[in-house]
C-alpha positions in Angstrom: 48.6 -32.4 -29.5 48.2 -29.6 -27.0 51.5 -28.0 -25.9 52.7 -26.1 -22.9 55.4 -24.1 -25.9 54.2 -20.7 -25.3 54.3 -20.9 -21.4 58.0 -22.1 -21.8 58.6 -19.0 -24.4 56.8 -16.8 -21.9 58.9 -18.2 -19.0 61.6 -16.9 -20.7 60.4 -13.1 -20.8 61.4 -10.3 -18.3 59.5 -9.8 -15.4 58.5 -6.1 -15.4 57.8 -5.8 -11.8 60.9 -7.7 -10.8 63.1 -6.8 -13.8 64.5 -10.3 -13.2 63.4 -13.3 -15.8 61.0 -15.3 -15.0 61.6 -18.5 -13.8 59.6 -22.0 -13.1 60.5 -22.5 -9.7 58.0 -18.8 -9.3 54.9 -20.8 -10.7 55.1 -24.0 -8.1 54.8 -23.6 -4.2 58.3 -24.8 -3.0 57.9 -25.4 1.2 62.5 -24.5 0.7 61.1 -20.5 0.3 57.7 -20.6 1.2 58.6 -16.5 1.7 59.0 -16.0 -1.8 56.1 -16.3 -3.1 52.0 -16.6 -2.2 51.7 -20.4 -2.7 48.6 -21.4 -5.8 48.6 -25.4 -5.2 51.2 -26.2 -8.3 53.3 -28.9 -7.2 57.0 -29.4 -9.0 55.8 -33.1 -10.0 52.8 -31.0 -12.3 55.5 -28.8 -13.7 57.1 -32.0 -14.4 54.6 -33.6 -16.2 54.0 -30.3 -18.2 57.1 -30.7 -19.2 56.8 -33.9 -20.4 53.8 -32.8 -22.2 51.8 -34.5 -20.1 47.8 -33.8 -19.2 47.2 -31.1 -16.5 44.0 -30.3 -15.0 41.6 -27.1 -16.2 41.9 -26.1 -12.5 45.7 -25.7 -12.3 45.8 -24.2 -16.0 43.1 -21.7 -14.4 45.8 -21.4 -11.3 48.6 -20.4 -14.0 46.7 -18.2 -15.8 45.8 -16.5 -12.2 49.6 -16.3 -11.3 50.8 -15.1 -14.4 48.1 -13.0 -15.7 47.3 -14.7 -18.5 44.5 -16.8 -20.6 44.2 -19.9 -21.4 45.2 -18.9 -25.3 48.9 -17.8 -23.9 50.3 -20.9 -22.4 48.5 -23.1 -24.4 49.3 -24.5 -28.3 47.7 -27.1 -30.1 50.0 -28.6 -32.4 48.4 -30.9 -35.9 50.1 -34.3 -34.9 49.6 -37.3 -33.7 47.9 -37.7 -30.5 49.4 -38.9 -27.2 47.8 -41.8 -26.1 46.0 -40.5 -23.3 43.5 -43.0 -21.6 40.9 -43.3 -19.3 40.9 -46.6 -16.9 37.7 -48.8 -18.2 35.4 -48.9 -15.6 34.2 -52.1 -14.8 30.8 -53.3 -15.7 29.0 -54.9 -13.1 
């Protein structure tokens, strides 16, 4: 199973530039403080379903990685485990 643990350990880090830790609402555009940040098309619902351990897209992993400066190899674990179930609708043969 692929986790997000390392990004959560990371969040937890000091930010050197800010010497401030680091926190989730920083990785999502939130239109409350659209001031505080350059927006980079995370939504809260995404950072919900990586919390949840859910699937996210390579392009908003790539848009993390961006933000945070960062490979995929940081904020990504595999886990030996069992597998979520994640499925692919059956497309209808016609």
């Amino acid at each position: 199973m692929i986790t997000y643990n390392k990004l959560w350990a990371f969040m937890q880090t000091v930010n050197p530039e800010t010497g401030k830790r680091r926190r989730l609402h920083d990785l999502y555009d939130d239109p409350a403080h659209p001031a505080r940040h350059e927006p980079i098309g995370i939504s809260k619902p995404t950072i919900d379903r990586m919390r949840q351990g859910q699937a996210i897209s390579l392009e908003t992993i790539d848009r993390l990685c961006e933000r945070l400066g960062l490979q995929p190899g940081d904020i990504l674990d595999r886990q030996p485990g069992e597998q979520p179930a994640y499925t692919r609708p059956e497309k209808e043969v016609q």
